[in-house]
N, C-alpha and C positions, 0 to 999 in steps of 0.2 A: 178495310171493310166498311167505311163510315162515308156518306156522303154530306156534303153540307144543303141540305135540303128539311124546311121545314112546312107540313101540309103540302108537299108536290111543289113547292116554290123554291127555284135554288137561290142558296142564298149568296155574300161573299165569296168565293171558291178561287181555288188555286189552277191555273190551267192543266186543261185537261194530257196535255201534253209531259208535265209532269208528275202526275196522276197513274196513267195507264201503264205506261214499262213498269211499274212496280204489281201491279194485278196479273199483267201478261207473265211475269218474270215468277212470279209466286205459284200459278197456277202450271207451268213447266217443271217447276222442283216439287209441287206435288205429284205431278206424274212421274216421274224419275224417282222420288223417294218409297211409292209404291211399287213401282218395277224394280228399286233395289229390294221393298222388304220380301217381295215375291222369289226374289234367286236367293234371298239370303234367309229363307225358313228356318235351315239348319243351327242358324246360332242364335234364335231361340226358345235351342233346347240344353242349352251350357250356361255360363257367365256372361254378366251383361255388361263385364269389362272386355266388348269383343270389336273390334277392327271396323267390321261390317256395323254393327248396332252404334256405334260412335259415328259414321258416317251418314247413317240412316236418320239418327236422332239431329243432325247437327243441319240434315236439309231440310227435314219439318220444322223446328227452332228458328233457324234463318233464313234458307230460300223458302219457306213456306209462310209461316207467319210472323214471322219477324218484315219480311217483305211488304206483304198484303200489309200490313198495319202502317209502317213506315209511308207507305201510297197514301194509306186512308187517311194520315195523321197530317200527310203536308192538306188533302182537301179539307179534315173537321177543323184545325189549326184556327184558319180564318171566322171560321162560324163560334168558334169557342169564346176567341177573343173579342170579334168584329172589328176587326183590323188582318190587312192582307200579311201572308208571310213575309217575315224578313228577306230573303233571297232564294229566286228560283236557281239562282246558278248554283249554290249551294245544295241544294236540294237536286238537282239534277249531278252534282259530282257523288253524293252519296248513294244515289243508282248504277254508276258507273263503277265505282269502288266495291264497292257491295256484289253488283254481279257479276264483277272478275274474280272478287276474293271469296264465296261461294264455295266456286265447283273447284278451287282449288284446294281449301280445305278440306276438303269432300272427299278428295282423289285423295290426300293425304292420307288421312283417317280410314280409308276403304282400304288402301297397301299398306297402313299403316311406315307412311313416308314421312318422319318427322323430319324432313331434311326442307330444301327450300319452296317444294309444293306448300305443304303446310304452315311453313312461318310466314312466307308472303299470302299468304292467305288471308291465316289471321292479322296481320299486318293492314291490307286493306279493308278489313271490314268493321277493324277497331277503327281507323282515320273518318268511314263510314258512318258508325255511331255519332263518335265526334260531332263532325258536321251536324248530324239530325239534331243533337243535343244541343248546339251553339246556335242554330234557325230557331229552334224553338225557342229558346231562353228569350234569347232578342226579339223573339216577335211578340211574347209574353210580355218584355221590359216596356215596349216600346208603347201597349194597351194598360189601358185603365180598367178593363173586364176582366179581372181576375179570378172568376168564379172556381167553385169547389172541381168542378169537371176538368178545368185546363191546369190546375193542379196536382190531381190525378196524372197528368199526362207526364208532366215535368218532374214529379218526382219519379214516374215509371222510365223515364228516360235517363234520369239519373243512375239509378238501379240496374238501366242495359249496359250505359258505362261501365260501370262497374263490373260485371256479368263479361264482358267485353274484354278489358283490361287481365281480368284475371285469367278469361281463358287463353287470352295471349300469352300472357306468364307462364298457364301452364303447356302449353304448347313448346317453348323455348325449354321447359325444365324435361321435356323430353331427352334432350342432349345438354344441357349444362344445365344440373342437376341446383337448384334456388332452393326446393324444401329438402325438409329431412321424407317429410311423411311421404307414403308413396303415393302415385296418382290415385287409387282406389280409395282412399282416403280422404283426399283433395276434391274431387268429381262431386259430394252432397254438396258445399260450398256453392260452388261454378252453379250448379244443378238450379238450385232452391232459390242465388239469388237473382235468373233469370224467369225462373217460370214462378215464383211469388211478385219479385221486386219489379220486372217487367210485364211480364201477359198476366199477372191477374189482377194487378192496379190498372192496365192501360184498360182491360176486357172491363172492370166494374165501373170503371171512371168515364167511361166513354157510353158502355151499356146504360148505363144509367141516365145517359142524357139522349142516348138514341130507343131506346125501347119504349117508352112513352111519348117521344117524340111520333116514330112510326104507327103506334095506336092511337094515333091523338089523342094521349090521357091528361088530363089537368092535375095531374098527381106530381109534387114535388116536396122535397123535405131535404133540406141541405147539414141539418144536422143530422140525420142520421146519413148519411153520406161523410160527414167528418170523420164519425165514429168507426166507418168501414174503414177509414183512410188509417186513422191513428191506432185501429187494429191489425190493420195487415202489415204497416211501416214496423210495429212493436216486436210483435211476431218476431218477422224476419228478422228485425237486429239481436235478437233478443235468442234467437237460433244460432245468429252467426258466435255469436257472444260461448253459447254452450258449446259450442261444436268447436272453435278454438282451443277454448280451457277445456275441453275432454270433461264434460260432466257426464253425468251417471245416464243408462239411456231412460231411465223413469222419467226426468225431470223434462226431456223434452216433450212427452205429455201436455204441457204448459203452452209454447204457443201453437200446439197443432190446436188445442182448444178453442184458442185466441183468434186462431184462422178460421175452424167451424164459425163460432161467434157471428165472425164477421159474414162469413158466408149465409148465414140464417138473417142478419140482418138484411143482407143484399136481396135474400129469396122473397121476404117482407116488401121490401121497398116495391118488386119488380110487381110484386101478388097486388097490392096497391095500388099500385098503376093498372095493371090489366083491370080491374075491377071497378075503377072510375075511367076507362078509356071514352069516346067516343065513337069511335070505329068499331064498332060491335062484332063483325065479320073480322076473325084472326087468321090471315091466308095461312098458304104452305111455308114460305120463308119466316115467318116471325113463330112459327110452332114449332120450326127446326131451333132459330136461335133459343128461344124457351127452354126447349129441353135442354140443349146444352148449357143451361142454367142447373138444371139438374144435376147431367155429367161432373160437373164441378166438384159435386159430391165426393165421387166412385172416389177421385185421388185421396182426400182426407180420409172415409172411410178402408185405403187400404195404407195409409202410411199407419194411422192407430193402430191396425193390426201388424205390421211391421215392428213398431216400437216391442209392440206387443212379444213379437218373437226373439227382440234382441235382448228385451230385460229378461227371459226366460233364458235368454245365454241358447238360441236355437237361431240360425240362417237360411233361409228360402232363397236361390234367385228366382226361381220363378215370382215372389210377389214382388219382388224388386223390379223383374222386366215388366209386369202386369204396372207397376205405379210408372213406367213412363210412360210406359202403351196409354193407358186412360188417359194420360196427358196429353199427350200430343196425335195422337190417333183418336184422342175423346172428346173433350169440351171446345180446345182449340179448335180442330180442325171443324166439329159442328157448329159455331158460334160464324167462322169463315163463310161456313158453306151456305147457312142461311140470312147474314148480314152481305155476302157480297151480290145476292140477286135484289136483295132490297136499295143497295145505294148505286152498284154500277149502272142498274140501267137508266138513274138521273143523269149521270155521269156523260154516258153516251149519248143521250137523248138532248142535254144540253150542248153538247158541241154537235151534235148534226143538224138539230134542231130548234135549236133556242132563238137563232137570228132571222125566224123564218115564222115562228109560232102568231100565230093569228090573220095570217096572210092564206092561211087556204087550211084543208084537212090533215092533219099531221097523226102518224099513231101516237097512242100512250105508252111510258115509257114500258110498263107491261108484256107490251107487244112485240118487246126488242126480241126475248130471248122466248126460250121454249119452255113451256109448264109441262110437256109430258116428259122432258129429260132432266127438269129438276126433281119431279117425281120420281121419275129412274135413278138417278142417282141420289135419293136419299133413301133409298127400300136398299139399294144395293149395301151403300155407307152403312149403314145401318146392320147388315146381317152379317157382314163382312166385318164389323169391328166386333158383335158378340161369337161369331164364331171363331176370329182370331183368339179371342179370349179364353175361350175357351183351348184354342190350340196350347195356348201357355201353359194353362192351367192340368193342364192334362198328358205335355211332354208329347205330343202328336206330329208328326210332320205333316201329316197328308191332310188334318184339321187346320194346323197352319199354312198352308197351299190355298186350299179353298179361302179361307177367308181372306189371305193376302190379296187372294184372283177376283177377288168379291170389292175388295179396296183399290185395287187398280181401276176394277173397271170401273168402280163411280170417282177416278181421279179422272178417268182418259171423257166421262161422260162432262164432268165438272169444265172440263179445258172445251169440250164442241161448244156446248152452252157458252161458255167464257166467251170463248172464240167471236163466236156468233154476234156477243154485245159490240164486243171494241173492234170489231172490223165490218161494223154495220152500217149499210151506206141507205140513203135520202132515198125512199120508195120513188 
């Protein structure tokens, strides 16, 4: 979702070629992951240890934004550092790995086929990770600009290995059984430490350098940026730690705090920025990413309430299927929707147009794509994610339909617009 671009001037960048199969490839799994949740309403209104919901969950995760980010990450890489990526050929096997190993997990999880759909699934998209993790490393080793941002990145990529690794583990203990405990058990683990340790260190670590960037703000503070870092890293180990040793569910109270914390300090930093920007005029896309600065929230405020019901010795699934929904149907997918119209259209605009620029009238990158179908699909996104929520919340199917139909359509509106950018040719 990140382009290297600063003030409308692109900066170092990774070619565009490498780039765009991960945006085209992200924005296809969101349409597919919203056509699955639309046939799959039915299950949730049971357990959110379900076949369908596992397969749903695992396309938004990784063909969705684990994808999109992975793109974004080879183009900010260079702008973090300023020095070019280590290897495109690298970078270009970990798109190829990754969108084999995908749709095969995906089928797995959907028939629940833990046999060789699944293991070779997971098998490719752990080698995947890898790769992304050993480009970066080396492109990190190899720069002297170490800043707090591409720190962020590297330990967030750390954290997807790991998130990676395990779910391959748990994949194979489907049939040759590694734990005692059962997968239900196992699943917060896997869970917690991709959507903590990966999407919400890579989302603050990188927001953080692109959202004031986009407003031209002069706002910067790198220690409180540490402090988010050394609060969300504590947390999570510090989760993993309890949830191991089986401690009491009171005490994990502790670092869901530790994550607020961090979160109220991130909402400061960004409030700071918005409030010294230059660009006084905050368009549609940067008010989408905003709010889902917000979104952020709805998760913590429903895990507290979760603990809540497990130290009373009481179990909901419904807030259990509601804390993934907000997740990855909430911030994620908001934070997508309005950083990929802010960077792809540099993206594009510099490979149609960048070896041409001052030689005659060229459009602005603005003019790639469409502002009345970004509008469409953020009214649709939008009512479509509180009315799902509502379907949760409420054990409704026909509540769940509509909002599914509501989330489809601004996936299918997301993908024209998309479209539009990376296959737009020289007026």
């Amino acid at each position: 979702m990140f382009a290297g671009v600063i003030n409308n001037q692109p900066m170092q960048n990774t070619t565009y070629k490498v780039v765009l199969p991960f945006y085209t490839y992200a924005a296809l799994s969101l349409f597919a992951a919203c056509f699955l949740l639309l046939i799959s309403t039915g299950s949730f209104t049971g357990h959110y240890f379900n076949p369908h919901i596992l397969a749903i969950t695992h396309m938004m995760a990784l063909g969705w934004g684990t994808m999109i980010i992975l793109g974004a990450g080879y183009q900010l890489i260079p702008v973090l550092i300023e020095k070019s990526l280590y290897s495109i050929k690298l970078a270009n096997w970990s798109f190829f790995l990754a969108a084999t190993g995908i749709p095969l997990l995906a089928y797995g999880f959907y028939n629940f086929d833990m046999g060789w759909p699944a293991k070779w699934g997971g098998r490719l998209v752990f080698i995947s990770v890898s790769l992304f993790v050993i480009n970066l490393a080396k492109s990190i080793q190899k720069s002297k600009n170490r800043n707090v941002h591409a720190w962020f990145m590297l330990a967030a990529s750390v954290w997807l290995f790991v998130t990676a690794l395990y779910g391959l583990v748990l994949v194979y203990n489907f049939t040759f059984p590694i734990y005692k405990r059962n997968h239900i058990e196992l699943i917060p683990l896997h869970a917690h430490t991709g959507v903590i340790g990966w999407f919400l260190l890579l989302v603050i670590g990188v927001g953080s350098k692109l959202i004031p960037m986009f407003m031209i703000s002069k706002y910067t503070n790198s220690k409180q940026l540490w402090l988010i870092f050394l609060l969300i890293n504590t947390a999570l180990v510090l989760f993993i730690s309890l949830y191991i040793f089986k401690a009491a569910n009171a005490i994990f109270f502790f670092p869901v705090v530790m994550l607020l914390t961090s979160l109220i300090v991130f909402a400061q930093y960004c409030y700071k920025s918005y409030k010294q920007r230059i660009r006084k005029q905050v368009d549609e896309q940067m008010k989408l990413s905003l709010l889902s600065l917000l979104m952020m929230l709805l998760p913590v405020a429903v895990i507290f309430f979760l603990i809540g019901l497990f130290v009373s010795g009481k179990e909901d699934m419904r807030i259990v299927l509601l804390y993934g929904f907000v997740i990855f149907f909430g911030w994620i997918t908001a934070i997508i929707f309005g950083m990929t119209f802010k960077t792809l259209p540099f993206i594009v605009w510099n490979k149609v147009y960048g070896k041409i620029a001052g030689l005659g009238k060229t459009p602005g990158p603005k003019d790639l794509y469409s502002e009345r179908l970004f509008a469409a699909m953020s009214v649709s996104y939008l009512a479509g994610f509180v009315i799902f929520i509502a379907g949760i919340l409420t054990i409704e199917k026909v509540v769940l339909t509509i909002g599914s139909s509501l989330l489809l359509l601004s996936a299918l509106l997301y993908c024209v617009n998309a479209g539009k950018l990376i296959f737009h040719k020289a007026f």
